[in-house]
N, C-alpha and C positions, 0 to 999 in steps of 0.2 A: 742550438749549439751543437757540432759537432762532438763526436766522440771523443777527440784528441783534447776539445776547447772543456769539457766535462770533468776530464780531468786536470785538468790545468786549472780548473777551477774550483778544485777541489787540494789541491797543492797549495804549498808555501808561496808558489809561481805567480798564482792568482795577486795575490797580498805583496808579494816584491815589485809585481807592473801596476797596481793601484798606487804604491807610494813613490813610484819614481813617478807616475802621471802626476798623482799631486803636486808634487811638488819641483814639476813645471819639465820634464824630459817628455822630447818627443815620443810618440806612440814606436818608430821608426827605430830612435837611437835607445828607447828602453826594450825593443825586443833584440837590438845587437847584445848589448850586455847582459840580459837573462839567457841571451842561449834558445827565444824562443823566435818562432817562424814569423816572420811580419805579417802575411795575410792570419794567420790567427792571434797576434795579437791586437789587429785593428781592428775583427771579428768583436773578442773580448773585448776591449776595448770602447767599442761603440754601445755592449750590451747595457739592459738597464742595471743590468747585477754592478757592474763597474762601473758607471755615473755615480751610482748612490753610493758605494766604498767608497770612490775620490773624491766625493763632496763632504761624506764623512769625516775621511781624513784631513782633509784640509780645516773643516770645521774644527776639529781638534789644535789644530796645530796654529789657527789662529786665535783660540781659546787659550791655550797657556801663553803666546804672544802677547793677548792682553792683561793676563797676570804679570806677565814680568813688565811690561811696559805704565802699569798701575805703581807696582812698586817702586819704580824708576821714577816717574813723576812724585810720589810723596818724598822720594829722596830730592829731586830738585827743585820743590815748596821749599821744601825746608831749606835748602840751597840761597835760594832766593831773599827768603824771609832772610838768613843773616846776611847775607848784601845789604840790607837795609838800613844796618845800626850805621850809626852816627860817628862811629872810627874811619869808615870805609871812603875814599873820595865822592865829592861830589857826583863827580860821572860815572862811576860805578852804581850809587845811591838810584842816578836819575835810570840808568837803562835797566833795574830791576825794577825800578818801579812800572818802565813801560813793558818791562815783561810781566809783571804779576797783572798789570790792566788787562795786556793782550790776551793771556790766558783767560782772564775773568769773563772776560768778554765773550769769549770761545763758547767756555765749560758751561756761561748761564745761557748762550744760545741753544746748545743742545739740551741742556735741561728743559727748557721751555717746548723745543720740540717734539720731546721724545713725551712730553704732558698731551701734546694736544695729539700726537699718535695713539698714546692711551685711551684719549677720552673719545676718540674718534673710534678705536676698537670696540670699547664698549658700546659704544654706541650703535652697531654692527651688530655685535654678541644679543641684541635685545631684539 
């Protein structure tokens, strides 16, 4: 890494061009907006120091996605489940019921999957 990329890496700079890459600008249109040089930020960019920042971060930033998207699904269980009572129309009644299946169906496929990934890892680990 160059002298100028050392400090840049060592800067806020570094961590401004990782979370715009994360989170999906070009290498190109995030050095227009930071102010920085484009051959050194594709330099940067390419290095291994910034692969692993923008895989970090995005790792991050799909991690609290699947928190809020967890909570979001116990809220539309429950959603579902009162479609269910027997006030509700018929055809309201039937398409929650085909959505509570089609979920079911989903949620015990990956379950069953992510068993036999398990068992297959240990099975490795030995």
């Amino acid at each position: 890494m160059t002298c100028m990329g050392q400090q840049m890496a060592n800067s806020g700079r570094f961590e401004a061009l990782a979370l715009a890459l994360a989170t999906g600008s070009s290498v190109k249109s995030a050095s227009v907006q930071l102010g920085i040089g484009a051959r050194t930020a594709y330099r940067i960019a390419a290095s291994d120091k910034m692969k692993t920042r923008v895989a970090s971060i995005r790792t991050e930033v799909a991690s609290g996605t699947v928190g809020t998207l967890t909570q979001a699904a116990s809220e539309a269980a429950s959603t579902l489940r009162s479609l269910l009572d027997e006030s509700n129309p018929p055809m309201v009644r039937l398409n929650a019921c085909k959505a509570v299946l089609a979920s079911l169906s989903a949620i015990s496929e990956l379950g069953e999957l992510r068993a036999r990934i398990d068992a297959l890892e240990s099975k490795q680990c030995q």
